[in-house]
GUDOKOL-388292 format. One record per atom (N, C-alpha, C, CB): x, z, y; residue number from 1; atom name; chain. Coordinates in steps of 0.05 Angstrom, whole numbers, plus 5000, padded with zeros to 4 digits. Glycine has a CB too. Layout:
residues N
     x     z     y   nr  atom  kette
     X     Z     Y  NUM    CA      A
...
END
This chain:
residues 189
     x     z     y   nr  atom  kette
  5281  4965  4404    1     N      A
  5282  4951  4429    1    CA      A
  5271  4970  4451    1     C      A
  5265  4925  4428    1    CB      A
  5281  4971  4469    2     N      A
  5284  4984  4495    2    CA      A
  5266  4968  4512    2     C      A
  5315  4985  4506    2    CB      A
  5247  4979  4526    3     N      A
  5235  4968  4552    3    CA      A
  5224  4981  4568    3     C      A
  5219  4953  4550    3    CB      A
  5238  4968  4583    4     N      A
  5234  4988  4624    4    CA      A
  5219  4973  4648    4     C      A
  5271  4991  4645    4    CB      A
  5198  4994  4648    5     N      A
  5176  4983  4669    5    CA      A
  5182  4985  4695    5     C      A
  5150  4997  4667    5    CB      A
  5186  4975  4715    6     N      A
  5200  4982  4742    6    CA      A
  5176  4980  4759    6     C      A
  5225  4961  4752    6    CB      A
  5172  5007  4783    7     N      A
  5155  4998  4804    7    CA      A
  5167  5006  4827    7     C      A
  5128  5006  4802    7    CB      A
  5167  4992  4848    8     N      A
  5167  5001  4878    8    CA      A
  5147  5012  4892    8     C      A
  5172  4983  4894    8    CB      A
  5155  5030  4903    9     N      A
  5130  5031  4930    9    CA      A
  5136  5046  4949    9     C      A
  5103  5042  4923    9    CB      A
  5138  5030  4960   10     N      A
  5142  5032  5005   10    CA      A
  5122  5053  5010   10     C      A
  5128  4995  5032   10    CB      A
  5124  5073  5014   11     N      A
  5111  5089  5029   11    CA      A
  5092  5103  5005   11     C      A
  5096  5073  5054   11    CB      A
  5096  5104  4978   12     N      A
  5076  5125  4970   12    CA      A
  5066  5141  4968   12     C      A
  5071  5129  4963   12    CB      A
  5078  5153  4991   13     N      A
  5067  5185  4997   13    CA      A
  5041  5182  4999   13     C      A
  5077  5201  5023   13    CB      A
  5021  5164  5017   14     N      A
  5001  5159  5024   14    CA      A
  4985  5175  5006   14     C      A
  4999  5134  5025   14    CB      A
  4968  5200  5003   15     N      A
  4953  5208  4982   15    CA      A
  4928  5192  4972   15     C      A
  4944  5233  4989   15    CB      A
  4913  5174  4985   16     N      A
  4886  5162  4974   16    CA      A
  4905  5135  4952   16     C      A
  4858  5147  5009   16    CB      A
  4931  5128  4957   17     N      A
  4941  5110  4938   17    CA      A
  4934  5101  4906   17     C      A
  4964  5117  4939   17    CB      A
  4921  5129  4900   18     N      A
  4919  5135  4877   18    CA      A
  4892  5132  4878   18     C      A
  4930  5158  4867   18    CB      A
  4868  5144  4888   19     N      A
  4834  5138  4880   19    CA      A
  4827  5119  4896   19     C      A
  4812  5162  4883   19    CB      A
  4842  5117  4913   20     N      A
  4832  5081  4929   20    CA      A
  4836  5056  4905   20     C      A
  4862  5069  4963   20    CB      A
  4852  5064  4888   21     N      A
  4859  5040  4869   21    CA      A
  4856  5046  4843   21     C      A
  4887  5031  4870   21    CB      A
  4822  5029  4843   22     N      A
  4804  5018  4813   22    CA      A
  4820  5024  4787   22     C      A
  4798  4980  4812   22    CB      A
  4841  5005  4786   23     N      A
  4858  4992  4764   23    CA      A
  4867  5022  4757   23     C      A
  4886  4966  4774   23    CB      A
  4880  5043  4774   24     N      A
  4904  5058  4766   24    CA      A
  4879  5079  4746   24     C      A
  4928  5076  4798   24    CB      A
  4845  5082  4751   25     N      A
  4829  5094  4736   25    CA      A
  4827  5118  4743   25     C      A
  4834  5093  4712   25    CB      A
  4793  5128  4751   26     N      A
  4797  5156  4764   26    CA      A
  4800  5185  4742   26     C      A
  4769  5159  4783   26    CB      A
  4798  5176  4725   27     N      A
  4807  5202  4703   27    CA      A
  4839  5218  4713   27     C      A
  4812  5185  4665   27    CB      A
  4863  5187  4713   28     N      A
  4885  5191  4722   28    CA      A
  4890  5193  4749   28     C      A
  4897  5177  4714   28    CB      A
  4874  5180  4763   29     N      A
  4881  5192  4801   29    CA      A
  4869  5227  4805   29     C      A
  4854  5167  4831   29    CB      A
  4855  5235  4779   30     N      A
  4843  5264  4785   30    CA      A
  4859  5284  4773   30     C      A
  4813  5267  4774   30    CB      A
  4879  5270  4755   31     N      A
  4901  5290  4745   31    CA      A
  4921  5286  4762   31     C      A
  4911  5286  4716   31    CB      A
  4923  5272  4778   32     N      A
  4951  5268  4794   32    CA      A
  4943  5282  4815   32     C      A
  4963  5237  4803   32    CB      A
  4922  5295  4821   33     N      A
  4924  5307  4846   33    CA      A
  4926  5338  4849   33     C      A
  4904  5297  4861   33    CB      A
  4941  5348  4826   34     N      A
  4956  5373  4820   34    CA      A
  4980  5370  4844   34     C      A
  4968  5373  4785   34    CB      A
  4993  5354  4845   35     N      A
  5019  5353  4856   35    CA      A
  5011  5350  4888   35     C      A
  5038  5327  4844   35    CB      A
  5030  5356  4907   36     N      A
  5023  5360  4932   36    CA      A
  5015  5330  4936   36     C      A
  5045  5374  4950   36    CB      A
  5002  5314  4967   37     N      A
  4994  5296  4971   37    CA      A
  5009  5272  4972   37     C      A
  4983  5300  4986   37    CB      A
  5039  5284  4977   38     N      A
  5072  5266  4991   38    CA      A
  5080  5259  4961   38     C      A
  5105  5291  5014   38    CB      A
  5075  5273  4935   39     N      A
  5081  5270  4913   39    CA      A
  5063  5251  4889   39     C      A
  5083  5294  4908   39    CB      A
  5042  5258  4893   40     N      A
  5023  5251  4882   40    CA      A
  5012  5224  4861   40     C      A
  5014  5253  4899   40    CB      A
  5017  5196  4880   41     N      A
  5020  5174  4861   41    CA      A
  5047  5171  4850   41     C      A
  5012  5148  4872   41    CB      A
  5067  5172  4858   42     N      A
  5098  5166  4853   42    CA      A
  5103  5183  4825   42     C      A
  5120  5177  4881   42    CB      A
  5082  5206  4822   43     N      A
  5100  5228  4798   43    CA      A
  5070  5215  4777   43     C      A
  5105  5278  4808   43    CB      A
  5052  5202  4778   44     N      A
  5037  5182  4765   44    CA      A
  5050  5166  4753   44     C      A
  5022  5170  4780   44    CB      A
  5050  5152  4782   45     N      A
  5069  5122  4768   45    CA      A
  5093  5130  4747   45     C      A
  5088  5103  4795   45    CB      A
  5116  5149  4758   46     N      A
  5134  5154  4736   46    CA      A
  5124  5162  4710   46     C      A
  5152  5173  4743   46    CB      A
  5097  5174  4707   47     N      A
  5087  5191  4675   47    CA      A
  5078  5160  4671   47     C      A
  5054  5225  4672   47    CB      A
  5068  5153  4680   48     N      A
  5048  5128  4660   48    CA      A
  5079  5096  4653   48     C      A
  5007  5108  4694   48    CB      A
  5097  5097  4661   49     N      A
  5126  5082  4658   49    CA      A
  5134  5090  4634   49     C      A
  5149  5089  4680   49    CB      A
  5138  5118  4638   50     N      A
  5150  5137  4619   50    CA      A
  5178  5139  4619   50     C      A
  5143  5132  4595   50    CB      A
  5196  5147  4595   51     N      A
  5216  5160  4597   51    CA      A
  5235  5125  4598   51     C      A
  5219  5187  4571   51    CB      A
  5229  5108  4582   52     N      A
  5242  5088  4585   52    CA      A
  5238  5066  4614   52     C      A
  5237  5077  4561   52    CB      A
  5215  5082  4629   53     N      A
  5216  5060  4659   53    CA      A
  5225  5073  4681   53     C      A
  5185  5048  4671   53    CB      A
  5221  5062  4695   54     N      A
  5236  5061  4730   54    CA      A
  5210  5065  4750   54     C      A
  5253  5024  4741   54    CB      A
  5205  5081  4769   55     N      A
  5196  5087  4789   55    CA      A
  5215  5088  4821   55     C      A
  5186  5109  4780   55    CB      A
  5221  5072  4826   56     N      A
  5220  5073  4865   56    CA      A
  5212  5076  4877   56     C      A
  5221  5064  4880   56    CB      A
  5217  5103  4896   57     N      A
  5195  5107  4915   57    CA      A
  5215  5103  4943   57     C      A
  5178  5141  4912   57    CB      A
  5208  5094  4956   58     N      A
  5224  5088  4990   58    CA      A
  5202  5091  5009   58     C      A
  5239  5051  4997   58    CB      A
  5213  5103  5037   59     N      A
  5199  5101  5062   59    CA      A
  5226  5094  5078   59     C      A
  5181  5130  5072   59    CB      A
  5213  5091  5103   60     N      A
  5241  5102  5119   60    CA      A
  5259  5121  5125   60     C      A
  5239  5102  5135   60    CB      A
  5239  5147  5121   61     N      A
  5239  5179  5121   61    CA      A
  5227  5185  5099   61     C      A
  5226  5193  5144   61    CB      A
  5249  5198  5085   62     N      A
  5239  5209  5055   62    CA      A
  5233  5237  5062   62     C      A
  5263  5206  5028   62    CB      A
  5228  5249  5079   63     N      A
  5225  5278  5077   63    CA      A
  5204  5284  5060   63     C      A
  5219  5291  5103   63    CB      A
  5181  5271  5062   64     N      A
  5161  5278  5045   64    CA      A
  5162  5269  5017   64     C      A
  5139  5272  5055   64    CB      A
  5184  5250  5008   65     N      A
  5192  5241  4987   65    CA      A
  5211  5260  4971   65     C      A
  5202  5219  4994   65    CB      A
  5218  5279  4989   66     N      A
  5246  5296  4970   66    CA      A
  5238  5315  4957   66     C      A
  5269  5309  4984   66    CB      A
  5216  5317  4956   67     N      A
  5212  5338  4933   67    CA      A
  5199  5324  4904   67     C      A
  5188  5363  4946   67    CB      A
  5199  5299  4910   68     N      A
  5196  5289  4873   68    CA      A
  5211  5298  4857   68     C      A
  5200  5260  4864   68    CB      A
  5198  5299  4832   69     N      A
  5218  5308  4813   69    CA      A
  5214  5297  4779   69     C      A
  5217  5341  4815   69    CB      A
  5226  5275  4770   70     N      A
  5224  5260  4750   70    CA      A
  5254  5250  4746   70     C      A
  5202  5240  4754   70    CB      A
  5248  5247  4715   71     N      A
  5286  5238  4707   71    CA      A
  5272  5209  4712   71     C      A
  5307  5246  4663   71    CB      A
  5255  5185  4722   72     N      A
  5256  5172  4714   72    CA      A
  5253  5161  4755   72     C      A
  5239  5170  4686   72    CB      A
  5244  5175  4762   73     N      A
  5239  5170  4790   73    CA      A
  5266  5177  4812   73     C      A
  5211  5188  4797   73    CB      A
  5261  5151  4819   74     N      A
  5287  5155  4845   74    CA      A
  5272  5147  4870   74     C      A
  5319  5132  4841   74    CB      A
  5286  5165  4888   75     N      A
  5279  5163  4915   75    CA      A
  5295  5152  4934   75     C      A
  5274  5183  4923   75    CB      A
  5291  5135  4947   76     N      A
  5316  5118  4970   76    CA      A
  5294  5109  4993   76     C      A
  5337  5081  4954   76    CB      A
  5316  5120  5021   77     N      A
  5320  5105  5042   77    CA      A
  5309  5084  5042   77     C      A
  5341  5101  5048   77    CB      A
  5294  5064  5060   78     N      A
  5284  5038  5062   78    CA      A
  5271  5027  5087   78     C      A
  5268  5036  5044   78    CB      A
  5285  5007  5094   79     N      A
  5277  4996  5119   79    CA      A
  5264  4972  5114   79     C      A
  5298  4993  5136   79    CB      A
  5231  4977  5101   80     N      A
  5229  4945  5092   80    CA      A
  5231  4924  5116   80     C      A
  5198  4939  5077   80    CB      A
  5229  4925  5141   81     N      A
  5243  4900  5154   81    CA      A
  5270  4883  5153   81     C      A
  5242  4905  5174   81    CB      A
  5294  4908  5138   82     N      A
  5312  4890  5149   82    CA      A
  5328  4909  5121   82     C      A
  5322  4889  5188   82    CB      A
  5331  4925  5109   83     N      A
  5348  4930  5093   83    CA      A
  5335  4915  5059   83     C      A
  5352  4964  5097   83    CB      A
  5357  4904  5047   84     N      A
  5354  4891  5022   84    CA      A
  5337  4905  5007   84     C      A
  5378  4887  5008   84    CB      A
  5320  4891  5000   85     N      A
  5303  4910  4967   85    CA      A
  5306  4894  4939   85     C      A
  5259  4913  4971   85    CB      A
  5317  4909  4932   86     N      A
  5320  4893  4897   86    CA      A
  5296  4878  4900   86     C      A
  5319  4915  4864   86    CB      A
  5304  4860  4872   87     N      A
  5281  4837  4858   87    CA      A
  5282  4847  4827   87     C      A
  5292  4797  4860   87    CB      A
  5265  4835  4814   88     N      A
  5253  4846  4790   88    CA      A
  5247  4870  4781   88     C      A
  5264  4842  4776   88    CB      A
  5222  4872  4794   89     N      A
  5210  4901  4798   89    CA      A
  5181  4891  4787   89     C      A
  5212  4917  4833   89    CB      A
  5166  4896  4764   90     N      A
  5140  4895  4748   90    CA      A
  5118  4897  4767   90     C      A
  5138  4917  4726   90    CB      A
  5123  4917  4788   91     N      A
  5100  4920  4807   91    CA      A
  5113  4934  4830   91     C      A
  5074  4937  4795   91    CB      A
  5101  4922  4854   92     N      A
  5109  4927  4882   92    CA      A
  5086  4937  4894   92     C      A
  5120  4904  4897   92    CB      A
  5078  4958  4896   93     N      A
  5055  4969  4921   93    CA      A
  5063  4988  4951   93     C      A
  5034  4992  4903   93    CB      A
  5038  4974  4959   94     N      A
  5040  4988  4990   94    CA      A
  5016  4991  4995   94     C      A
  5053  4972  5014   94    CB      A
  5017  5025  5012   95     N      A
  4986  5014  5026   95    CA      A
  4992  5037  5058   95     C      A
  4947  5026  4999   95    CB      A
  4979  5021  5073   96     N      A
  4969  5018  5101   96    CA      A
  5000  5023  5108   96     C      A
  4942  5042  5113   96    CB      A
  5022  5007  5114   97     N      A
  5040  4994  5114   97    CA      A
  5042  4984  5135   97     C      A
  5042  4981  5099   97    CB      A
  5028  4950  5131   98     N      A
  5036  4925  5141   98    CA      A
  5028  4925  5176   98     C      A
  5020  4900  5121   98    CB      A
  5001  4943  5178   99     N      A
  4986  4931  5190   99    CA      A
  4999  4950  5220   99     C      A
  4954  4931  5176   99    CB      A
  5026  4975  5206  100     N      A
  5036  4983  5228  100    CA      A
  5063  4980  5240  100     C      A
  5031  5004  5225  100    CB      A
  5066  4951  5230  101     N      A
  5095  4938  5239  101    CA      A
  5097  4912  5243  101     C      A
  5116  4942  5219  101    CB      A
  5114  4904  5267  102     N      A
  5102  4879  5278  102    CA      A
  5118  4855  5259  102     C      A
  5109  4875  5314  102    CB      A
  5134  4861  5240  103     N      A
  5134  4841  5224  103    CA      A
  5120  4837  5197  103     C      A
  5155  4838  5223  103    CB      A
  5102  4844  5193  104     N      A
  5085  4846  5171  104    CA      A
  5090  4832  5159  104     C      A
  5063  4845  5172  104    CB      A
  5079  4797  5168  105     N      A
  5075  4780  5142  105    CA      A
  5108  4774  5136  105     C      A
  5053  4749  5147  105    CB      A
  5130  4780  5151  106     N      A
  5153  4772  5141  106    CA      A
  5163  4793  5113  106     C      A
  5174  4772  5168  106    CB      A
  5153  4821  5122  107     N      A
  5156  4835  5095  107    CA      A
  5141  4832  5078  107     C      A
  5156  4859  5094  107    CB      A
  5110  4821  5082  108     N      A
  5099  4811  5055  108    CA      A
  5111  4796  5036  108     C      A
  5080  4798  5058  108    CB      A
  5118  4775  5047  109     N      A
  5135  4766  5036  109    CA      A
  5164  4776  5020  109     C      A
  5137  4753  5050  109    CB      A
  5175  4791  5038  110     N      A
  5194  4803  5017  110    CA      A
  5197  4821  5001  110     C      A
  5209  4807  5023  110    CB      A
  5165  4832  5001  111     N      A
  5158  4853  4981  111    CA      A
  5156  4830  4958  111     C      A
  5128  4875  4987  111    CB      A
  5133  4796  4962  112     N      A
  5132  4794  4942  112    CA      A
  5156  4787  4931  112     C      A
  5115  4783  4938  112    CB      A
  5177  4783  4939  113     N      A
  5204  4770  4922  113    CA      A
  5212  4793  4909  113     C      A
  5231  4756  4941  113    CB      A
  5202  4804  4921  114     N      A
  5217  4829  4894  114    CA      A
  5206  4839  4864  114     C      A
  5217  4859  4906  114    CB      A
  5181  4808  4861  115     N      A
  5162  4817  4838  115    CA      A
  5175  4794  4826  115     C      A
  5127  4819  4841  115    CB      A
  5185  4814  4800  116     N      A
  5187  4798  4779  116    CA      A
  5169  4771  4767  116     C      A
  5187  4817  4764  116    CB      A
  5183  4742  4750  117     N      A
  5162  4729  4742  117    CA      A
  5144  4753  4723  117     C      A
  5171  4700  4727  117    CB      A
  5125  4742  4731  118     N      A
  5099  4759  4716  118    CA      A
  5092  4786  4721  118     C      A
  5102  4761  4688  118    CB      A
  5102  4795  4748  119     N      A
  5098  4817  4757  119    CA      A
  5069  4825  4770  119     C      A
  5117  4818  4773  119    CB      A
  5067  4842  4784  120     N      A
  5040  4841  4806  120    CA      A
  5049  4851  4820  120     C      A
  5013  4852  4803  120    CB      A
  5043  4848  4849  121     N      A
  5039  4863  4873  121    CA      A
  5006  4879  4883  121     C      A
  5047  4840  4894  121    CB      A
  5022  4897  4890  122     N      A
  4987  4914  4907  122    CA      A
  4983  4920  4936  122     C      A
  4981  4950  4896  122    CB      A
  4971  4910  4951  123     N      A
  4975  4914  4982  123    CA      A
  4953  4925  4992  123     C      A
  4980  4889  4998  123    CB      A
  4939  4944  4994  124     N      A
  4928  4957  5008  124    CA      A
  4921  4963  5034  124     C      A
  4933  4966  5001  124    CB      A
  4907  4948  5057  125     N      A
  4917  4943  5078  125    CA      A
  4884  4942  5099  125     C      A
  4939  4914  5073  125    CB      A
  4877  4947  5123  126     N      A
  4852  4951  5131  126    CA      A
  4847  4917  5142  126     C      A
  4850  4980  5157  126    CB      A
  4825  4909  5144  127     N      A
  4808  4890  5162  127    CA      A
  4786  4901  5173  127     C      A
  4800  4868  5149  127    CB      A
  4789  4900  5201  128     N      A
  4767  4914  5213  128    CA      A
  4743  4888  5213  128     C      A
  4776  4927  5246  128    CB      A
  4738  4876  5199  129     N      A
  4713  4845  5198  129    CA      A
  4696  4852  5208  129     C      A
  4700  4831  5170  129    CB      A
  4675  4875  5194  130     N      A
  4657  4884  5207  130    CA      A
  4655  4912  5224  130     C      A
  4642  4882  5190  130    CB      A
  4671  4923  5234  131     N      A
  4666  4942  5253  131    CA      A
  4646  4931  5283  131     C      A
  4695  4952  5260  131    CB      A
  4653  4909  5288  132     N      A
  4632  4898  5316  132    CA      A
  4607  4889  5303  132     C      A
  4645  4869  5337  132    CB      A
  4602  4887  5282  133     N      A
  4574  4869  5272  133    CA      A
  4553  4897  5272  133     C      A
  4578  4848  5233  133    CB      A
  4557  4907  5295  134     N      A
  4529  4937  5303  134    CA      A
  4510  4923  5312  134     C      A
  4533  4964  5330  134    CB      A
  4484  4940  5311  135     N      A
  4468  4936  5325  135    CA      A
  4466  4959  5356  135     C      A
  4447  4934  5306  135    CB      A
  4487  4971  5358  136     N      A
  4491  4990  5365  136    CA      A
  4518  4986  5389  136     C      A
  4493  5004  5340  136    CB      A
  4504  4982  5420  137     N      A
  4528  4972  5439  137    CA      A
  4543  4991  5438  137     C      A
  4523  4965  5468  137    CB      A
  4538  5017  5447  138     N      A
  4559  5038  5442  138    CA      A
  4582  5033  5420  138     C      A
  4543  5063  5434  138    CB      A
  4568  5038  5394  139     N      A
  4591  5030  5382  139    CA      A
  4601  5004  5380  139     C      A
  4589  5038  5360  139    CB      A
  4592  4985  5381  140     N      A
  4608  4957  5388  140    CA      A
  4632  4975  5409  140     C      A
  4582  4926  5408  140    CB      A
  4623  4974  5430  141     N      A
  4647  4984  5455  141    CA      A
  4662  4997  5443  141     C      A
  4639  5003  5481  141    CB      A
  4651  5018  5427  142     N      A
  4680  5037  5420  142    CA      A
  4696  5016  5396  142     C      A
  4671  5075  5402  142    CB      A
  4689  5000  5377  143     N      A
  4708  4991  5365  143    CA      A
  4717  4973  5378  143     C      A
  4703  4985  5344  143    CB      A
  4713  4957  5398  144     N      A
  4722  4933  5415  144    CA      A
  4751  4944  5438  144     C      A
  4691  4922  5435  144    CB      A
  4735  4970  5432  145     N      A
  4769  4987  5454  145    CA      A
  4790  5004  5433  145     C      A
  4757  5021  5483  145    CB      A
  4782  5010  5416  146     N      A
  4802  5018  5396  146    CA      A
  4815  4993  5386  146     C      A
  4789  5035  5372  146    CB      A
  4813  4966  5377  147     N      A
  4817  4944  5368  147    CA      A
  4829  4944  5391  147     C      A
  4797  4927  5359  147    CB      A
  4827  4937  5414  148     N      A
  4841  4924  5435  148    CA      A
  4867  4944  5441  148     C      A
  4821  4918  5462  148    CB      A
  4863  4974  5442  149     N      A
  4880  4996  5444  149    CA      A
  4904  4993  5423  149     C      A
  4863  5022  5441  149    CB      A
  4894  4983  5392  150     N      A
  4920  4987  5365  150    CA      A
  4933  4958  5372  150     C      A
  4905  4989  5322  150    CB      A
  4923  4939  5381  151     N      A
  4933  4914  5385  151    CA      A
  4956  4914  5409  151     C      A
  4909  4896  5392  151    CB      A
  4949  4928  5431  152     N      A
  4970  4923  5450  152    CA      A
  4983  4953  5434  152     C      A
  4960  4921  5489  152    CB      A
  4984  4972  5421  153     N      A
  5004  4981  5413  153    CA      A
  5022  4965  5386  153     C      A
  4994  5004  5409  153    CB      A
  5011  4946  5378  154     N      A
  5020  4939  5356  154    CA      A
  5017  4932  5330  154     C      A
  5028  4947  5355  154    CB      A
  4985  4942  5331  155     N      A
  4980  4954  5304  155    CA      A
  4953  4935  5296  155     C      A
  4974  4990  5305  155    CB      A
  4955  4919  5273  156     N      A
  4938  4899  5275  156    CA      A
  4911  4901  5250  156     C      A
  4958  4873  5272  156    CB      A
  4896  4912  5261  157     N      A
  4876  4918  5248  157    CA      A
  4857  4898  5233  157     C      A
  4864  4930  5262  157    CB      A
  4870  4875  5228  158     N      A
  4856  4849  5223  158    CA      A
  4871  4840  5197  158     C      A
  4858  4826  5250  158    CB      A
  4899  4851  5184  159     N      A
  4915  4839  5172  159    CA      A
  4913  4832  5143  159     C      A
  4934  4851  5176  159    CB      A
  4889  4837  5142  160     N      A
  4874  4840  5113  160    CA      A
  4869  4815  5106  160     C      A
  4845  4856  5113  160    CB      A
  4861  4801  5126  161     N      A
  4853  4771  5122  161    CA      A
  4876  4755  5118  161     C      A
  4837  4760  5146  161    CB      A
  4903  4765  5129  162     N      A
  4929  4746  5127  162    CA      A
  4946  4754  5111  162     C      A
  4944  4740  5150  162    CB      A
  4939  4769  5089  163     N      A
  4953  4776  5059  163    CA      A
  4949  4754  5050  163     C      A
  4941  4799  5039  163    CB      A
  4934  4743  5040  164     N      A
  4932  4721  5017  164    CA      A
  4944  4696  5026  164     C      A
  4902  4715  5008  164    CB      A
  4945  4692  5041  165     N      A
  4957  4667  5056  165    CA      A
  4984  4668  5054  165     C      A
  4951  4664  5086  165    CB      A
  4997  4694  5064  166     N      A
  5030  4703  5065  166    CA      A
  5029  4696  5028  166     C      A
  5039  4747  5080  166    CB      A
  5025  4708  5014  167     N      A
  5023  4714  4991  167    CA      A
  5025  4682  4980  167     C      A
  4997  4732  4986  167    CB      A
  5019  4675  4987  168     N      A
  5017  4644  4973  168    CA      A
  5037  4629  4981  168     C      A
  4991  4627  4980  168    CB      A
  5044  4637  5013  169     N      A
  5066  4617  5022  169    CA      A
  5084  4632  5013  169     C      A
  5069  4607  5052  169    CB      A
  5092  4654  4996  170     N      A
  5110  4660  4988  170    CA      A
  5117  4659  4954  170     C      A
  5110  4681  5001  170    CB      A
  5103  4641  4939  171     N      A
  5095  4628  4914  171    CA      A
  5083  4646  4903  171     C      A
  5114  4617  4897  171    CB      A
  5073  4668  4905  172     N      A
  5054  4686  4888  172    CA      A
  5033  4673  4885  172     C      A
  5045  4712  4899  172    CB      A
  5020  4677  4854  173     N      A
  5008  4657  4844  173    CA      A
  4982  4671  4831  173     C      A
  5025  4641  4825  173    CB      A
  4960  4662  4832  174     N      A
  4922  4681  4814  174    CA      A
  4929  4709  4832  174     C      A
  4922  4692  4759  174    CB      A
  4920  4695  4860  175     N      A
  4923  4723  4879  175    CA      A
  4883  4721  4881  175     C      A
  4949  4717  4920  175    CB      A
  4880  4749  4872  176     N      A
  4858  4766  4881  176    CA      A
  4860  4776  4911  176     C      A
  4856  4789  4863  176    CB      A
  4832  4778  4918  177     N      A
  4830  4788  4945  177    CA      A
  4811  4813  4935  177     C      A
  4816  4764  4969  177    CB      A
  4799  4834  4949  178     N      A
  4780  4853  4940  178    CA      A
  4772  4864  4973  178     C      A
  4795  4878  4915  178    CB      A
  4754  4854  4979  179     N      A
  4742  4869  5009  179    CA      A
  4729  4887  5003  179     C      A
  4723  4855  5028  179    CB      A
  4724  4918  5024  180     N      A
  4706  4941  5027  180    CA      A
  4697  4945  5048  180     C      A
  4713  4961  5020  180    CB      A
  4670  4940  5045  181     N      A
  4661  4956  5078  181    CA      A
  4653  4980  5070  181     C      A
  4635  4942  5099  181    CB      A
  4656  5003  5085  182     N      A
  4641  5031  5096  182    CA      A
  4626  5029  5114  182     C      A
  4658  5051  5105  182    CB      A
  4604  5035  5103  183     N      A
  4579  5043  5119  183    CA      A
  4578  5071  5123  183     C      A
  4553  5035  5106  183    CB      A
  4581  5071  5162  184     N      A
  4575  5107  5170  184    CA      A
  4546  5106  5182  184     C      A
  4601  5124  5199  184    CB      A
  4529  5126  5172  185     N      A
  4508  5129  5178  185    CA      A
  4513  5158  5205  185     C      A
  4490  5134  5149  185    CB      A
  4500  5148  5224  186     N      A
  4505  5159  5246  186    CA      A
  4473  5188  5244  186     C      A
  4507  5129  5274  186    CB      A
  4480  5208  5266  187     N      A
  4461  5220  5268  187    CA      A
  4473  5249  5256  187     C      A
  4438  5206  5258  187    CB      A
  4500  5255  5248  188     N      A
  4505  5279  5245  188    CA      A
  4518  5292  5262  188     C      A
  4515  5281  5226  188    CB      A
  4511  5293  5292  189     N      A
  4520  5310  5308  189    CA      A
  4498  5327  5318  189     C      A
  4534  5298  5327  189    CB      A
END
């Protein structure tokens, strides 16, 4: 019996895709980073599938996508707003994606339809929650104008919080959430 593991992923060039994410294990995000940064999780994902699974990698612009190289990995064109993406795909990941296109939660959603029953999805995505909770007006101001600056460009630095909600209204079901704050300790200038 034959079985084929299928994954998508919108944009995996992203290089931290791989040690930002617990699950994938840092033994294996530290061997994957032989391969240039545009390569990196996608030629992962295809070794850990193996010779009988499927790897998809799509952006909009594959330039940094064309130099993969796996019999098992294919690379395509992708407009997740508006061009079709197969369904039954084992796992669908994205990261820092959503939060730079103004239809986000409509592609959340259609990333998740593309997860197989019993699949998972991975969304990777920023909430700025606590960047204003300083004690520190300066920096309050500066994140209160960068926030206000990505917003009237588009870019919604809050979208972290409206994954799980999309996610649900789109029947995905034992959805985990996982928050991180970074703490910068100031004083190195």
């Amino acid at each position: 019996m034959k079985t084929t593991v299928s994954w998508l992923c919108p944009r995996c060039w992203i290089p931290t895709c791989v040690s930002a994410s617990p699950c994938w294990g840092r033994s294996k995000a530290g061997s994957a980073s032989k391969w240039a940064p545009a390569t990196a999780p996608c030629h992962w994902l295809a070794d850990q599938v193996g010779p009988s699974g499927h790897v998809t990698a799509t952006d909009i612009d594959t330039t940094f996508l064309d130099r993969l190289s796996r019999p098992n990995l294919e690379v395509r064109q992708l407009d997740v707003t508006k061009d079709p993406i197969r369904e039954g795909y084992d796992l669908v990941c994205a990261r820092a994606l959503l939060h730079h296109i103004p239809e986000r939660l409509d592609v959340t959603k259609r990333l998740a339809a593309a997860v197989k029953p019993g699949g998972f999805i991975l969304l990777e995505e920023p909430d700025f929650h606590s960047v204003l909770a300083t004690d520190s007006p300066a920096v309050r101001n500066f994140w209160s104008g960068f926030i206000a600056w990505a917003a009237n460009c588009g870019i919604d630095y809050y979208i972290g919080r409206r994954i799980a909600p999309a996610l649900d209204q789109a029947g995905m079901t034992e959805i985990d959430v996982h928050g991180e704050t970074i703490m910068f300790q100031g004083g190195s200038a």
